[in-house]
C-alpha positions in Angstrom: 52.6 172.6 45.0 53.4 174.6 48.2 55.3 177.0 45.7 55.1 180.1 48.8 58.2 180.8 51.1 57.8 180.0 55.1 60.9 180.0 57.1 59.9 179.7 60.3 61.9 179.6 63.9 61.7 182.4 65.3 59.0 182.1 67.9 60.0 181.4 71.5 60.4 177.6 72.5 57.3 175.9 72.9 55.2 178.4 71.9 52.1 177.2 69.7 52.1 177.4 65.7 50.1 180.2 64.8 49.6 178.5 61.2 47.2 181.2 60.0 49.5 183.9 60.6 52.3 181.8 59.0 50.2 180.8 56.3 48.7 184.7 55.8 51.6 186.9 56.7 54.8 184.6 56.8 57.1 185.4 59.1 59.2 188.2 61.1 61.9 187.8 58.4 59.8 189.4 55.6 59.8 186.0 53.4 56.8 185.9 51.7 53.1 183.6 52.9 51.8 181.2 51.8 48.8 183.1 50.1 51.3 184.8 48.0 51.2 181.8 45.8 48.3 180.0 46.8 45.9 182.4 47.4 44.3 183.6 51.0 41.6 181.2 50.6 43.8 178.5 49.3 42.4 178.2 45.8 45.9 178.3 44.5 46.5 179.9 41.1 45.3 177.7 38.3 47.2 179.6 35.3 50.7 179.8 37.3 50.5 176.0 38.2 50.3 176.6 41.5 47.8 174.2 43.2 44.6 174.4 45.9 45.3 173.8 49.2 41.9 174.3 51.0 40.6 171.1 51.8 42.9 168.7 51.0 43.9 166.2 53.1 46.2 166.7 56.1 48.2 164.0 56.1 48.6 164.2 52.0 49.8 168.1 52.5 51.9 167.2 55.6 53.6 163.7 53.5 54.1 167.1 50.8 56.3 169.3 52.9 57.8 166.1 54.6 58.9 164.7 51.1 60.5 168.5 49.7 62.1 168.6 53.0 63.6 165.3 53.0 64.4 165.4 49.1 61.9 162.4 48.5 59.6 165.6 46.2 61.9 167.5 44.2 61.1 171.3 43.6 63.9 174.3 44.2 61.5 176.5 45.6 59.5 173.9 48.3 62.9 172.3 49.6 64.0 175.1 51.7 61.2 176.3 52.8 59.7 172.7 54.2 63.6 172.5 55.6 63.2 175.3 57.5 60.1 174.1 58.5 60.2 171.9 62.2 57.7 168.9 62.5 55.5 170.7 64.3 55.3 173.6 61.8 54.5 171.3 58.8 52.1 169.6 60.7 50.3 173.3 62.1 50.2 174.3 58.2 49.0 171.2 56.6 46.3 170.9 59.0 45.6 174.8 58.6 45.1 174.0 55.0 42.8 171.1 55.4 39.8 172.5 57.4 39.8 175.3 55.1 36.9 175.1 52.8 36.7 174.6 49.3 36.7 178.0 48.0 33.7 179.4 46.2 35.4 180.3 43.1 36.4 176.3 42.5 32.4 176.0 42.7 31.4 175.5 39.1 29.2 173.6 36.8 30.0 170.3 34.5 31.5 171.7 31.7 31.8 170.0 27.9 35.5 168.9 28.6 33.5 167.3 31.7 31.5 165.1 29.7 31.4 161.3 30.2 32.5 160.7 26.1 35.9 162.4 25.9 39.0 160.5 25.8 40.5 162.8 29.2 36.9 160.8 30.6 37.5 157.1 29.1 41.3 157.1 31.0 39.6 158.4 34.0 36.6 156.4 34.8 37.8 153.3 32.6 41.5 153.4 32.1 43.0 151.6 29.1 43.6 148.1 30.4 45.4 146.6 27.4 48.5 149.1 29.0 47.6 147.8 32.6 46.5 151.5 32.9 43.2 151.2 35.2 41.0 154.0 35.5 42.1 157.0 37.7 38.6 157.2 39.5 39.5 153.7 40.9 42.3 155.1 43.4 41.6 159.3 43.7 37.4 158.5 43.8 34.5 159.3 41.6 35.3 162.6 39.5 38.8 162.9 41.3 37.2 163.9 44.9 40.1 162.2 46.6 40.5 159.5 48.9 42.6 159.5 52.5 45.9 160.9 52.6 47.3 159.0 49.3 45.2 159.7 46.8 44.6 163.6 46.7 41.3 165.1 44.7 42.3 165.8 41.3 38.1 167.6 40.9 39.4 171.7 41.8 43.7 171.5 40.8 43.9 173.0 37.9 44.7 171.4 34.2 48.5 173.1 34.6 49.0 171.1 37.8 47.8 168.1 37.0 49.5 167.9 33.6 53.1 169.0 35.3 52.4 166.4 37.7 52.1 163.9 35.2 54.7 164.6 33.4 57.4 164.9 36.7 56.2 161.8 37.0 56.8 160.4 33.3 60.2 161.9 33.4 61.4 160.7 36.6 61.1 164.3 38.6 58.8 163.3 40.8 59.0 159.9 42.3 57.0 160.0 45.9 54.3 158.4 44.8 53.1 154.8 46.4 54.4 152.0 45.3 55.3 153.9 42.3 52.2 153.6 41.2 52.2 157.1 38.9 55.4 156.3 37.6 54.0 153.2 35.9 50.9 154.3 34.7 52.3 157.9 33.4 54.7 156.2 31.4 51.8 154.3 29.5 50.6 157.8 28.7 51.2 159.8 25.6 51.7 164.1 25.9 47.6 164.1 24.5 46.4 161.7 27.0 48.2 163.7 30.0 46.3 166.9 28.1 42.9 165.1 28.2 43.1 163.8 31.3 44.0 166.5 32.8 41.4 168.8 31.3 39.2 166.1 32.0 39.6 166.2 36.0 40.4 170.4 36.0 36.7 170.2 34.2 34.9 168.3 36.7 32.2 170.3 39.3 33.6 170.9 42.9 31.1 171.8 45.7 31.6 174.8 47.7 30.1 173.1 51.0 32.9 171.5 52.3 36.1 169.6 51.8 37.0 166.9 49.9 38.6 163.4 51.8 
C-alpha cells in the first residue's frame, strides 16, 4: 500500500501540511503524488496491487507510513518515502486520505464470487475452527467494512492486495500485524484459500455514500 513517492521538507518551518497538494501534486522536488499510484480519488489500482485509500481509517493509514518508516512494514518503495515524511506530514496525509469518500467506481453490486456458499465465504463469515482459524468477519466486520484503526475494510481493496497481503504475511514479509494475529491464521491457509478469500472480500458491494470505520 502507499506505493506513491512524497518527500516532503521543503516548506518553511511551521507552516501547515497542505496534504491535498502533497497527496495531488507531490512536491517542489518533482517526485511523483500520491495519485500517481493510488488514483486522485484514492481508489488505488486494483490490477497493479496498489490499494484504496479513500476512507480508510486515519489512524490504520497513519500506523501504515509509521511502520514503513520505522522498518516495522517492509516494502522498498514505502520506506523512504514515509522516512522522509515528519510526524506531522504522515499524520496531514493519512487524515487527507480518510475523509475522502469512497469512490464511485468501488460502488458495485454482489457479485457470484460474493455469494454466501463459496469456500472464499465459509473462511470469512465462519472460519475453519478445527485450525483455530475464526472467521475474518469476526475482527475486520460484516463483509470486510472494517473496524477502528486495527482492522482495515477488506469490502473495496482489490483481490491482488489482499492476496499479497496474505501471503507477506505467510512468508514472514510482513509482520505489523497485532498480536501477530495474521501471521497465525495465514499460516493455516493454503495458496487456494488465500485466492478465495480474497476474491471473496474484493467481491463484496461497497457503498459510495460514505466511508467505511
Amino acid at each position: 500500500m502507499f506505493a506513491s513517492a512524497l518527500l516532503l521538507g521543503w516548506s518553511p518551518l511551521g507552516a501547515a501540511v497542505d496534504a491535498s497538494t502533497l497527496a495531488n501534486l507531490g512536491d517542489a522536488h518533482g517526485v511523483a503524488p500520491c495519485a500517481s499510484c493510488h488514483g486522485a480519488d484514492g481508489a488505488g489500482q486494483a490490477a497493479a496491487g496498489f490499494p484504496r485509500l479513500a476512507g480508510l481509517n486515519g489512524a490504520y493509514l497513519r500506523k501504515q507510513l509509521d511502520d514503513f518508516a520505522s522498518g516495522a512494514r517492509e516494502n522498498a518503495v514505502m520506506k523512504p518515502i514515509a522516512t522522509a515524511l515528519d510526524a506531522d506530514e504522515r499524520k496531514a496525509i493519512s487524515d487527507y486520505y480518510a475523509k475522502l469518500p469512497i469512490p464511485a467506481v468501488l460502488a458495485k453490486p454482489a457479485t457470484e464470487n460474493s455469494k454466501d456458499d463459496s469456500p472464499g465465504a465459509l473462511l470469512a463469515t465462519r472460519g475453519r475452527w478445527s485450525q483455530q482459524v475464526p472467521g475474518c468477519e469476526q475482527c475486520h466486520g460484516p463483509g470486510g467494512v472494517g473496524v477502528g484503526e486495527h482492522f482495515p475494510p477488506l469490502a473495496g481493496q482489490s483481490d491482488v492486495y489482499i492476496r499479497n497481503q496474505l501471503k507477506a504475511w505467510k512468508q514472514g514479509t510482513r509482520h505489523n500485524d497485532p498480536l501477530d494475529l495474521m501471521k497465525h491464521l495465514s499460516a493455516a491457509l493454503s495458496d487456494n484459500d488465500i485466492d478465495e478469500v480474497s476474491a471473496w472480500f474484493a467481491a463484496q458491494p461497497l457503498s459510495a455514500r460514505g466511508a467505511t470505520p
